[in-house]
C-alpha positions as CSV (number, residue, x, y, z in Angstrom):
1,X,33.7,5.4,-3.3
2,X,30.5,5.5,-0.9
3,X,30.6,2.6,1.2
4,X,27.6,-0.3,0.2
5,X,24.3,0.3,1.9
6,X,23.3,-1.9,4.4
7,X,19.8,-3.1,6.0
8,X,17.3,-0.8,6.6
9,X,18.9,2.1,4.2
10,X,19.6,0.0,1.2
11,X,16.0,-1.8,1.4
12,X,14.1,1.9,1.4
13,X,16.8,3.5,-0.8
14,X,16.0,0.6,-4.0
15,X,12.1,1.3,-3.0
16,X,12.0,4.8,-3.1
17,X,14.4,5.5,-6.0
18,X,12.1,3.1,-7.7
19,X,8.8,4.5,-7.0
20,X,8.6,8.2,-7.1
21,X,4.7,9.2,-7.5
22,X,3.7,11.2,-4.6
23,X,0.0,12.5,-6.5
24,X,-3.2,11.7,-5.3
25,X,-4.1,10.3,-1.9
26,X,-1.2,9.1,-1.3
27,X,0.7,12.2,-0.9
28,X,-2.2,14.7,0.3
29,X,-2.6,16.6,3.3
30,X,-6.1,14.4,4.1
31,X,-4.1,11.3,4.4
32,X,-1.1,13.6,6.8
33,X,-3.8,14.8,8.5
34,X,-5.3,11.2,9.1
35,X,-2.2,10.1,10.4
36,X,-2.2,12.9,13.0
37,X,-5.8,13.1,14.4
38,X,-6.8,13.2,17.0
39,X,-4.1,13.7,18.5
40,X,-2.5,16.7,16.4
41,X,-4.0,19.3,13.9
42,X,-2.0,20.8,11.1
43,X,-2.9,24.1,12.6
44,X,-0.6,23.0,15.5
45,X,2.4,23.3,13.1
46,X,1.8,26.9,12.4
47,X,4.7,28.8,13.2
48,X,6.8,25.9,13.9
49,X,10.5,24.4,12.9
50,X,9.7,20.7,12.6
51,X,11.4,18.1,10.6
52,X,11.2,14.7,9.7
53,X,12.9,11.7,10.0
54,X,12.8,9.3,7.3
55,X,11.4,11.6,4.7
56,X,11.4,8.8,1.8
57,X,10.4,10.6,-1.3
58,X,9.4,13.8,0.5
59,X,5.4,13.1,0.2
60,X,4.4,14.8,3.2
61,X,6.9,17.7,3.0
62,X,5.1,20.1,1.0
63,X,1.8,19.9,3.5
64,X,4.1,20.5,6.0
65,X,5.8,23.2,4.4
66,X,2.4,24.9,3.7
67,X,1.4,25.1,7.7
68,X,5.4,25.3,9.7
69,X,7.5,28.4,9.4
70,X,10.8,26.1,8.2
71,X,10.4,22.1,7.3
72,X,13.9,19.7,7.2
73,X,13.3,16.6,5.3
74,X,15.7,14.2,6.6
75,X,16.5,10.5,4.5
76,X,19.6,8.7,4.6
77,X,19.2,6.8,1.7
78,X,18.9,7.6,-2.1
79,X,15.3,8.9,-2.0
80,X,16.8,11.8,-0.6
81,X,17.2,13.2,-4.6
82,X,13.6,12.9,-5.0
83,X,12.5,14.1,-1.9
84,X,14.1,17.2,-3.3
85,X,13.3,17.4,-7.0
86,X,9.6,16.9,-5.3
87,X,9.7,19.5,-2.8
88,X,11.8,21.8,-5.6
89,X,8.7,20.8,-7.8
90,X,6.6,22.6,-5.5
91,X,8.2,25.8,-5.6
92,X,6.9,28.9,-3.4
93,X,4.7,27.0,-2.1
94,X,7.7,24.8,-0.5
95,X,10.5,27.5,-0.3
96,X,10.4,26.9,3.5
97,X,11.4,23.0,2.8
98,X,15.2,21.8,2.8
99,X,16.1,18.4,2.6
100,X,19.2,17.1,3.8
101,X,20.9,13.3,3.5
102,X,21.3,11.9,6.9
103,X,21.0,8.8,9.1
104,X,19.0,9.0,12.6
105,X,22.4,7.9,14.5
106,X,24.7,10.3,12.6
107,X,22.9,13.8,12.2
108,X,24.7,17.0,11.8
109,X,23.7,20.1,14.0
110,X,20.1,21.1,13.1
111,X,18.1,23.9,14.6
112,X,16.4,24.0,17.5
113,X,13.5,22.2,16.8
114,X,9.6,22.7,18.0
115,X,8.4,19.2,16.7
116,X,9.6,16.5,15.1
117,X,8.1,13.3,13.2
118,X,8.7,10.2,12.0
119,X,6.0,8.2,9.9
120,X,6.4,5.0,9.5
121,X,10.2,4.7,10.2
122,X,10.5,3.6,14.0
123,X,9.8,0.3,13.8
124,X,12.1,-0.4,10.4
125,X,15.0,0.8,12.9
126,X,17.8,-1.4,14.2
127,X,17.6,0.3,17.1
128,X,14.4,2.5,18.1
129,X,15.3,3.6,21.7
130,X,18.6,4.7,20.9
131,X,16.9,6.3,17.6
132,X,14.2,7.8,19.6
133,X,16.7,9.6,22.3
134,X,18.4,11.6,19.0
135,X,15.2,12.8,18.1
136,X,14.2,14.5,21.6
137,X,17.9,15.9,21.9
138,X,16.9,17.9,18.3
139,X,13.9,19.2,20.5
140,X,13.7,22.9,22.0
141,X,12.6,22.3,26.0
142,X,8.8,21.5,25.6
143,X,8.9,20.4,21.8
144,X,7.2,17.0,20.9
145,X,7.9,14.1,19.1
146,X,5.2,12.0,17.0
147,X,5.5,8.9,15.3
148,X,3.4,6.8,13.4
149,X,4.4,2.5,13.7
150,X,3.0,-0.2,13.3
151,X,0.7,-2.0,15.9
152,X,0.3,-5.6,17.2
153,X,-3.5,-5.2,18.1
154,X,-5.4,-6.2,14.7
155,X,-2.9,-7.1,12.7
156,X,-3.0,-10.8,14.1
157,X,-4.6,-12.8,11.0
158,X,-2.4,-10.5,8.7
159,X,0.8,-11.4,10.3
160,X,-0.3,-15.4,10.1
161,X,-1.1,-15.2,6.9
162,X,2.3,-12.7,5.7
163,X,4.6,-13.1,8.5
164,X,6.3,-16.6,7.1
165,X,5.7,-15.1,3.5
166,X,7.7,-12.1,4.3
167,X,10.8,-14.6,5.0
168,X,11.2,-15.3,1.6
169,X,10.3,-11.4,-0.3
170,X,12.7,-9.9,1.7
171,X,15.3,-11.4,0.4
172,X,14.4,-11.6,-4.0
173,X,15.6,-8.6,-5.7
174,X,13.7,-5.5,-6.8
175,X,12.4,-6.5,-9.7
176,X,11.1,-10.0,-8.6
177,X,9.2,-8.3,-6.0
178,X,7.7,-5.5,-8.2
179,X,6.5,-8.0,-9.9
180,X,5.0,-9.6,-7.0
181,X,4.0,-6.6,-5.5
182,X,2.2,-5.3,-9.1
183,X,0.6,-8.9,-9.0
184,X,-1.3,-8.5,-6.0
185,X,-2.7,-5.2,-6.6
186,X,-6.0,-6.9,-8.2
187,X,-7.1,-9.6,-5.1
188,X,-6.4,-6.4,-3.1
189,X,-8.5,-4.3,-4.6
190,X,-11.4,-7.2,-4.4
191,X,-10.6,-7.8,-0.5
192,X,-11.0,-3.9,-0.2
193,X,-14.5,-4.0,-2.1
194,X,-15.5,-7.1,-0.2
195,X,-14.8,-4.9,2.7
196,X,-17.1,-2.1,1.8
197,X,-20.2,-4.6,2.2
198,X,-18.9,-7.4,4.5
199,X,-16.9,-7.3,8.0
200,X,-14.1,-8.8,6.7
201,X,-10.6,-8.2,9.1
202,X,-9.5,-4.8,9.3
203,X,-11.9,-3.6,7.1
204,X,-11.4,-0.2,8.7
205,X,-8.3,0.1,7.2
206,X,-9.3,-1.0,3.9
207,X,-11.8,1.4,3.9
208,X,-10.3,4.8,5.6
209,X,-6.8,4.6,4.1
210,X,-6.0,2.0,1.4
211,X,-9.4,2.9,-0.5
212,X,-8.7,5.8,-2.0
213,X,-5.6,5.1,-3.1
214,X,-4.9,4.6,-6.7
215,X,-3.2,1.1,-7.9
216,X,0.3,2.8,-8.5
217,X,-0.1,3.9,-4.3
218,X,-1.6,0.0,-3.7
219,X,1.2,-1.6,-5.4
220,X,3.5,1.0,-3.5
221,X,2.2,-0.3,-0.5
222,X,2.4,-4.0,-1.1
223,X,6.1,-4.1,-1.5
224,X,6.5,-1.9,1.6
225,X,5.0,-4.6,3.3
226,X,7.2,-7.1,2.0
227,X,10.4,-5.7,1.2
228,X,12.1,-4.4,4.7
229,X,14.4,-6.6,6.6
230,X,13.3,-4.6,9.6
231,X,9.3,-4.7,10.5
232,X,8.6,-4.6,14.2
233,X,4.6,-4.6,14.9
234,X,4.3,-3.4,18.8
235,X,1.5,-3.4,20.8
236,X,0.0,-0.2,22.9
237,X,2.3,-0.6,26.5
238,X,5.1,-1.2,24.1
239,X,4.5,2.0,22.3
240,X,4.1,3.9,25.5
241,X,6.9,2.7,27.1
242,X,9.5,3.5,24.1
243,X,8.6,6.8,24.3
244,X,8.4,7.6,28.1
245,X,12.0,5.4,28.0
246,X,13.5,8.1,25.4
247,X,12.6,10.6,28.1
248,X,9.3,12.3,26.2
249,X,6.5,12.9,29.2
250,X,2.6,13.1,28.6
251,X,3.1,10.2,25.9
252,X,-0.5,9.6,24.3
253,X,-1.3,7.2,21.7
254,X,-4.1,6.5,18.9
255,X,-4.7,3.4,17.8
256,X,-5.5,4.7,14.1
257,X,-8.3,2.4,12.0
258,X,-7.8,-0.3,14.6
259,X,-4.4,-1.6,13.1
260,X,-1.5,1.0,13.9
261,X,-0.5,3.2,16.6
262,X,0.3,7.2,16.7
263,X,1.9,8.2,19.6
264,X,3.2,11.5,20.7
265,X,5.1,12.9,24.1
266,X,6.9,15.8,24.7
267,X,10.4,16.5,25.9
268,X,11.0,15.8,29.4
269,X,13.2,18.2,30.8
């Protein structure tokens, strides 16, 4: 008998065994793409090995697939069977996607690798460092590593306001929170108009990445706001200082729509 998920895996596994709608926005290659620049182009994964960690529901695989030479989803938790009916949905044009089942601290031998990437994983972690080490030991000498986390800097009013809130919808089960979360889709969508005309806080955000997503995607990301037990929001020096601790040298950082932080180094030999 598999042993009972616990914290960070069981929270992700429930959300993305519940929500499996990758179309749209949500799963293109504009909003990957987004989440690189400036500091990466896909064009920079031409040729490469790459994987990532924390692959949820595969969305980003199949853009990944279309630019690297071999792509290795990696998810510990149950979302790993639709990461791989997705990518298997995709068919030539993700034959050079696997997907394997896997935690961070307990990965089996994987290829050399030329890059590696984590989205929105890191700060979910119960321990980032030590997570953050693993991934430059998967990296050939000069590979990089680029994550995507949340950031400290603009996100003050929304932690006020959710921070106590998130307490409480961490803890009620899935479908108490779906309902929560499928609630809230409507005064989001009016804060996100109100933003288009007023200069409302982080409005940037609103406008650049939660805009275009349809209310299935909105709702998606509501309850990943509120369900993990795990959410660390760090601030720029913190960033930098993870990653230059792992041992990853020339560490540069985005702050992306003013309210999260991309940050990539590269192996320090």
């Amino acid at each position: 008998m598999q042993a009972p998920l616990e914290g960070t895996v069981a929270d992700f596994s429930e959300q993305w065994s519940a929500y499996t709608d990758n179309s749209g926005y949500f799963g293109s290659e504009e909003l990957f793409a987004d989440v690189l620049c400036p500091l990466h182009t896909l064009d920079d994964l031409r040729g490469q090995t790459v994987a990532e960690i924390g692959c949820g529901n595969g969305r980003f695989l199949p853009t990944m697939a279309r630019y690297a030479a071999h792509v290795i989803g990696i998810e510990p938790g149950a979302g790993v069977h639709n990461a791989r009916a997705y990518v298997q949905s995709k068919g030539a044009d993700a034959k050079n996607a696997e997907v394997i089942q896997a935690d961070v601290y307990a990965l089996p031998r994987l290829p050399p690798l030329d890059h590696v990437f984590s989205i929105g994983v890191v700060h979910h972690l119960p321990d980032p460092p030590r997570a953050l080490e693993v991934m430059r030991g998967l990296l050939k000498p000069g590979g990089r590593c680029t994550i995507w986390v949340y950031g400290k800097e603009g996100n003050e009013l929304y932690l006020a306001t959710f921070g106590a809130a998130r307490k409480v919808t961490m803890k009620i089960p899935h479908k108490a929170l779906h309902a929560v979360s499928t609630a809230l889709v409507p005064p989001l969508r009016g804060y996100i108009a109100a933003c288009r005309v007023l200069p409302l806080p982080m409005a940037k955000y609103m406008r650049s990445v939660l805009q275009p997503l349809d209310w299935r995607a909105l709702r998606v990301n509501i309850y990943d706001q509120l369900n993990p037990t795990i959410a660390a929001y760090w601030t720029h020096d913190e960033v930098k200082s993870l990653m230059e601790s792992a041992g990853f040298a020339d560490v540069r950082l985005h702050h992306r729509h003013g309210y999260s932080w991309t940050a990539t180094g590269v192996k320090a030999e």
